[in-house]
Each structure stands twice: as C-alpha cells, then as structure tokens.
Phi, psi and omega in degrees: 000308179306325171290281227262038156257339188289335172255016187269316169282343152295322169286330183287316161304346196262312181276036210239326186279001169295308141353295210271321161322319184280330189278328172284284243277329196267322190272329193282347187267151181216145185279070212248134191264144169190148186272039171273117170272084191299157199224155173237158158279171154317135206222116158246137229240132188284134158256349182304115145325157158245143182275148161261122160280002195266147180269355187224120182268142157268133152243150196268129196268090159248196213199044175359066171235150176258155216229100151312142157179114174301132143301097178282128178238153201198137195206134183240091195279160196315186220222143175235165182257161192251155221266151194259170169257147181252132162316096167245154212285137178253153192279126174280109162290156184257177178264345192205154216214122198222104188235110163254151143190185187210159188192189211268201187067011180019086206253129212228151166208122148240090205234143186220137165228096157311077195230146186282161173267203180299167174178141180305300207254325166213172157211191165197191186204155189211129155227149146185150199223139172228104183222116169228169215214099136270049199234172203237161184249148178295110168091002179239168192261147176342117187236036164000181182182148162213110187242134170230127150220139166236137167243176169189128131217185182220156183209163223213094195251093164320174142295295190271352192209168164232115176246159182216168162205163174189147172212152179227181141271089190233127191233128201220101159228145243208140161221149210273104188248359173307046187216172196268148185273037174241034178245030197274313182285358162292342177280186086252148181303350193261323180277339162284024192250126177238156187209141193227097175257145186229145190222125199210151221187128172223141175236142182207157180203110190241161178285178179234359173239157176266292193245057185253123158277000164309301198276165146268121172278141172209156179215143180220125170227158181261093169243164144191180213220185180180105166213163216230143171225186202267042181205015177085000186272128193226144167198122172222137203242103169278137171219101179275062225236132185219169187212136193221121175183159185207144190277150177219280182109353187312304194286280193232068124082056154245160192254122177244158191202175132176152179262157182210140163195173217228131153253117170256056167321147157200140166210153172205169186190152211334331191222346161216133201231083169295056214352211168296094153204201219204135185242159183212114186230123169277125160226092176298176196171130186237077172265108213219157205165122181255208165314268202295345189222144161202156193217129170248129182244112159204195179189139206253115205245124180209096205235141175176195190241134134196145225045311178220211174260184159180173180197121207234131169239158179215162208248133164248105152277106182224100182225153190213154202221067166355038197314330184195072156059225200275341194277333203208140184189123148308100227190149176178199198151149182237152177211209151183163187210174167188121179241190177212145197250104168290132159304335170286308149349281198290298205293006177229018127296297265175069171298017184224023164304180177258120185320301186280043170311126147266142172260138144295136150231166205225132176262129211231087184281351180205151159217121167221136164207176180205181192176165167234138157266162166159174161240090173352291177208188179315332178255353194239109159248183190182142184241109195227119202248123155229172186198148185256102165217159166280104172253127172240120204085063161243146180291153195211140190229135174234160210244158169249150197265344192265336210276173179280327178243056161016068167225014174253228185212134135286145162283145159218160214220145165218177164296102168218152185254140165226115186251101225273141158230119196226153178195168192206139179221127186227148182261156073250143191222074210065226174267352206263347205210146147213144148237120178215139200237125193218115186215169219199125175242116198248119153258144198224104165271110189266192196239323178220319206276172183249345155230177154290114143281120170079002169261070172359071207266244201308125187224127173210138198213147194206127180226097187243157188220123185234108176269129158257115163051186198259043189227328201241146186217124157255150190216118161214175189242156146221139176244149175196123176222142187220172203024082155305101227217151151223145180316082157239189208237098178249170189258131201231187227324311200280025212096293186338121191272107175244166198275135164218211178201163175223125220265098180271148223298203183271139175251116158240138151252146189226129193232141173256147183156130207209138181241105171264107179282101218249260191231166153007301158279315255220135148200131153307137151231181191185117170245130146242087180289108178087033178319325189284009175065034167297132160258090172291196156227119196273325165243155199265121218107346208225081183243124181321172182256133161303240171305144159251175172194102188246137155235184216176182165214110188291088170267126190275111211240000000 
C-alpha cells in the first residue's frame, strides 16, 4: 500500500510544471485586427541560356582490353546403345503364275506367267495367254474368236549400260460373221475365217547414269515385226531408234540431246504392193527445269521416201508450271508428226478389215494442247486437257458393199481438224481402293467425207479396284461410248443407190470381276464381261456376245 501511494506522488509531481507551462502560454497571446494586405512583386526570369566559349573539348581517350584466358572443359557423354533398323516387311514374289478357267460361249482362258525374282545383275520373263470363243450370236454367222500370245526377255544389268532382248508371237484369229444367218450355208465358217500372225523381236541397250554431268547418257533400241494374213498380205517393219543427252546444269539443270529414228516399211498384198519405205525423224532437244517449272525445246527435222519424197520440220515445245505445289500445275505444248498409217495399226483398231486395205501416210503439221494437274490431296488427283490439231490422212472404217458377203471394212481417209477435250480423276487409298474415271469428248471437222464413220465423239471409261484383307480382290470396269454413225447406201423411188448413215446405239460395258485367294498358292476367280447384256455394235453389222461369265483357279508356283 505504502509503494503504490509513493507512485501516485511521483506522477504528479512530474506533470505538474507542464500544467503551469500551458497556463503562461495561454496569458501571452494576443489578437490583433488591421487592414495590411501582404503582395508578391513581379519576377523576371532570365532566358539566356548558358554557353561554353572554349573552343577545345576534352575528350576522354580510353581503351579497353581484354585478358583472354581458356577455360578447359570436358564431357564426357553417356555410352548409347546402338540403334536397330525396324524390320520392314518386303512383298514376297512368286516365280510363277498359272490362271486356268472357263466359261460359257466356250470360252477356254489360259494365262502363264514366268519371272526371275529379285536380282542385282539380270532378269528375265515367259508369258503366254490363251483365249477363245465358239459360241454363237442370234441372227448372225459364225463369230468364232481365237486369241494366242506368247512373249519372252531377258535383260543383263552392267555397271554402266543395261542390255535386254525380247520377242514374241502373236496369233489373232477372227471371222466375218457380219451377214445374216440364213446366208450360212453360203458362208461356211472356214471362207469367212481370217487370221493374223505377228511376229516380233526387240534389242535394246540403255546407259545407267542420269544426272552424271561426266557421262553421256544413252538408249538404243532395234525392233521388228513381221505380220501376215490368211490372204497374202504381209508387212515388215524395221525401227532404229536412240536418244543421246547429257546433263550439264550450267543455267537450271539441263539436258541437251537428241532423239532419232530410222523407219524402214514395206507391205504388199495379192493385188498391192507398195514397195519399200523408210521415213528418218532428227529431234535435237533442250530440256532445262528447276522445282517448279520445266521446259523442253526442240524440233523435229523429218525426211524420207514413202510414196514420194518429202521433207518435213515440225516445232517440238513442252512446259509445265507449278502454281501452288502439288494441287495446281500448268502444262501445253505445240507439236507435229509424220507417220505411215500400218497395216498392223488398222487390223488391231479393226479385226474385220479387208485385206487389199489402202494404206497412207499421215501428217499431223501442228498439235497444240494445254490442261491443268494436280492433287486435291494425298488420295484424290485429277487431270484436265483440251488440244487442237490438223491431221491430214486419219483413217475412217466403212463397211465394204463390193466384197461377196459385203461383211468387211475399208479405210478410207481425210483432212480434219480434232478438237479434243478431255479430264480425269483417280482415287486412291493405299493398296486397298484405287478408282480412276476418265472421259474424252472429240469434235471432228472434216474436209471431204460427209461423216466420222465409226468414230466415237464421245468416251468414258471408269476402272475401280477394291482389295479386302488379304483374302478378296474386286474389280470393276465400265466402258460407254456414243455417237456413232455408219455408211450404208439406200435406194430411192427411181432405183438409184444415194450415201446415208445409220446412228448406232450407245455402247455400254460393264465388266465384273473377283479373286478369291483360298491359301498363299491356291485362288479362285469368277469375270463378268457385258453384265448389263447389251448387244451392242461396235462396228456396224458386228453385235457383241452378251453376258459372259469365264471362272477358274488361280495358281501360285
């Protein structure tokens, strides 16, 4: 109790001279009222700048330098194991191939195939396919069919060249059933049976470097042919043909060249014979091209003898343009030829031609066409063409009206302008799906005839393929071409044989067709040919066989 009275009197005293400070402080103020107004003057602010007068700066002189000194370092990296290639699988070949079947119209198929498997240094190959027909058409003569081809070559792969050789057989035989069946027994099937053998022979020898700007590059080939009929008609054909070029690269990565060849004709038959002759086409040629673009420049120097002489230059010009990568690409060219229109050339348009057939030759003095290319994307490309040309001497097939059963075709040839228009679309999606749909429209201005005979201004054709799993193989086809016109001859009120035409209908086909593979070796197939049964006519007089149906069994050896 006595300590805390002792500290009630300490605080007091400590505040007590504050007390008396604040009260003298309170008697000294005082209030005073008067009319004095305080003023600022007026202030003027210097503007000169200041100046330096020395006429001479310092500048201060330094110097930098530095003290190099290596740091040595060192790594040491982990130890890696070393790395595999992953196994990817290669498609096993087989060496041989055996497709029997049969079907109705008694129809035989025999198709063999031969092959070396892989190999560094050669290879070689055997075909040989068999397909016939006795079976008969309503209202028409015997229309028998015998088809034989056999091939074979081998080739011989060098360090610098590759030589081959290959040759064949091929026999096509065929009978003129275009007459009414009740005219058979005037026919018998052996004088209307015509038949065509060719005989064919190739030597060839090409180089193995491309782009060596050292080397020269080259290729040569030797073909002929030799074919025949059950009528005396013969024809054989030498083709001496090389290409010379060598890469340089001096400008845009070009190829200077040129290509040659030599044609040596000859054909005749029972009542005509055009002897010997030989057409020889020069075409130097500057082929230059980066990433996006390329251009081939030449022309064609083209002289020989057949029928008379001649001497022909013609500009051969080809470029193509890249517009946006692979989706868009430009492309044309102008061009021009001379050829001789072959007896083998018409009778494989047209197995029911006439033997003593005239032959031509035909000059083409300008081709110009242009198009665009390209791929929507990796599965879908497409193609769009139109092209222009002057031909002079194209062939035309007419029924002849003179022969004894007026059932074969003669050529006959003109002046035309062809104007072509054409496109295309392919599908694909690996190995499992490809489609590709293709049509072609031709306008034909002629110069003397009053129609194209037999000449198809409108064509489309569509071929799709569907792999199932590794067991089903699908196929189908469709060809459809229209307006058609053939030569006949009526007679009108007073007798008189005047020229007319007859429009033949649209030809459509539809081809079928499936492979079943049953193990490795061992597989079924089953072809349908004409499913929708149209009997058309491709030539006028000449109506097709209907449904076909040839199966079979496929062996793999």
């Amino acid at each position: 109790m006595n300590k805390f009275l002792r500290l009630i009197w300490v605080g007091f005293a400590c505040l007590l001279p504050f007390g008396i400070l604040q009260a003298q402080q309170l008697e000294n103020n005082r209030v005073v009222y008067t009319g004095f107004e305080p003023k600022l003057a007026e202030v003027e602010k210097i503007t000169t700048n200041p100046q330096i007068l020395d006429t001479i700066r310092l500048q201060a002189d330094t110097n930098y330098a530095f003290n190099v000194k290596s740091i040595p370092t060192y790594y040491n990296p982990d130890t890696l194991a070393a790395a595999r290639m992953r196994k990817e699988p290669i498609s096993r070949l087989q060496r041989a191939m055996l497709k029997l079947g049969f079907g109705n119209y008694t129809t035989p198929l025999i198709d063999f195939h031969l092959n070396s498997l892989r190999a560094r240094k050669n290879g070689y190959f055997v075909r040989f396919n068999h397909l016939s027909s006795t079976g008969s058409i309503s209202g028409r003569g015997f229309p028998g069919t015998s088809n034989n081809t056999a091939v074979a070559g081998y080739k011989h792969i060098f360090k610098p060249l590759t030589l081959g050789i290959e040759g064949g057989y091929d026999r096509q035989a065929v009978h003129y059933y275009g007459y009414p069946q009740t005219l058979d027994s005037l026919f018998p099937s052996d004088s209307t049976r015509q038949r065509y053998s060719l005989g064919q022979g190739r030597l060839y020898l090409n180089s193995t470097h491309r782009t060596d700007s050292i080397r020269l590059n080259y290729s040569t080939a030797l073909d002929f042919y030799h074919v025949s009929n059950l009528y005396r008609t013969r024809e054989n054909t030498f083709r001496l043909k090389s290409n010379f070029n060598k890469f340089t690269d001096l400008f845009a990565g070009e190829f200077l060249g040129v290509n040659t060849s030599l044609d040596i004709l000859d054909f005749s038959s029972d009542s005509l014979s055009l002897g010997i002759g030989w057409i020889t086409d020069v075409n130097p040629y500057m082929k230059l091209g980066r990433k996006s673009w390329d251009v081939e420049l030449g022309a064609a120097l083209v002289f020989g003898n057949s029928d008379s002489s001649f001497f022909k230059i013609y500009p051969r010009i080809q470029g193509s343009w890249k517009i946006f990568k692979q989706y868009l690409q430009l492309f044309g060219g102008v061009s021009g030829d001379f050829e001789r229109i072959t007896f083998r050339e018409l009778y494989t348009q047209n197995p029911f031609i006439q033997s003593n057939i005239n032959l031509t030759n035909q000059n083409t003095p300008y081709l110009l066409h242009a198009g665009i290319k390209g791929a929507f994307s990796d599965l879908i490309s497409y193609r769009s063409e139109i092209s222009y040309a002057r031909i002079n001497g194209m062939p035309f097939f007419v029924n002849d009206t003179l022969g004894a059963p007026r059932n074969g075709f003669e050529a006959v040839y003109d002046q035309v302008n062809l104007t072509t228009i054409s496109a295309g679309l392919n599908f694909h999606y690996g190995e499992k799906i490809e489609v590709d749909l293709h049509g072609r429209y031709r306008l034909v201005s002629l110069s003397n005839l009053t129609e194209a005979w037999h000449f198809p201004p409108l064509d489309i054709r569509l071929a799709a393929r569907y792999q199932l799993g590794e067991k089903m193989l699908f196929r189908a086809d469709m060809a459809f071409i229209s307006g058609q016109r053939a030569r006949v001859f009526n007679q009108d009120s007073t007798g008189t044989k005047k020229e007319g035409f007859i429009d033949l209908n649209p030809t459509l086909d539809f081809r079928l067709g499936a492979t079943y593979r049953l193990t490795e070796k061992l597989g079924f197939f089953l072809d349908m040919n004409n499913v929708a049964a149209f009997r058309y006519n491709r030539f006028y007089g000449y109506p097709t066989f209907g449904l076909t149906v040839i199966g079979g069994l496929r062996l793999s050896l």
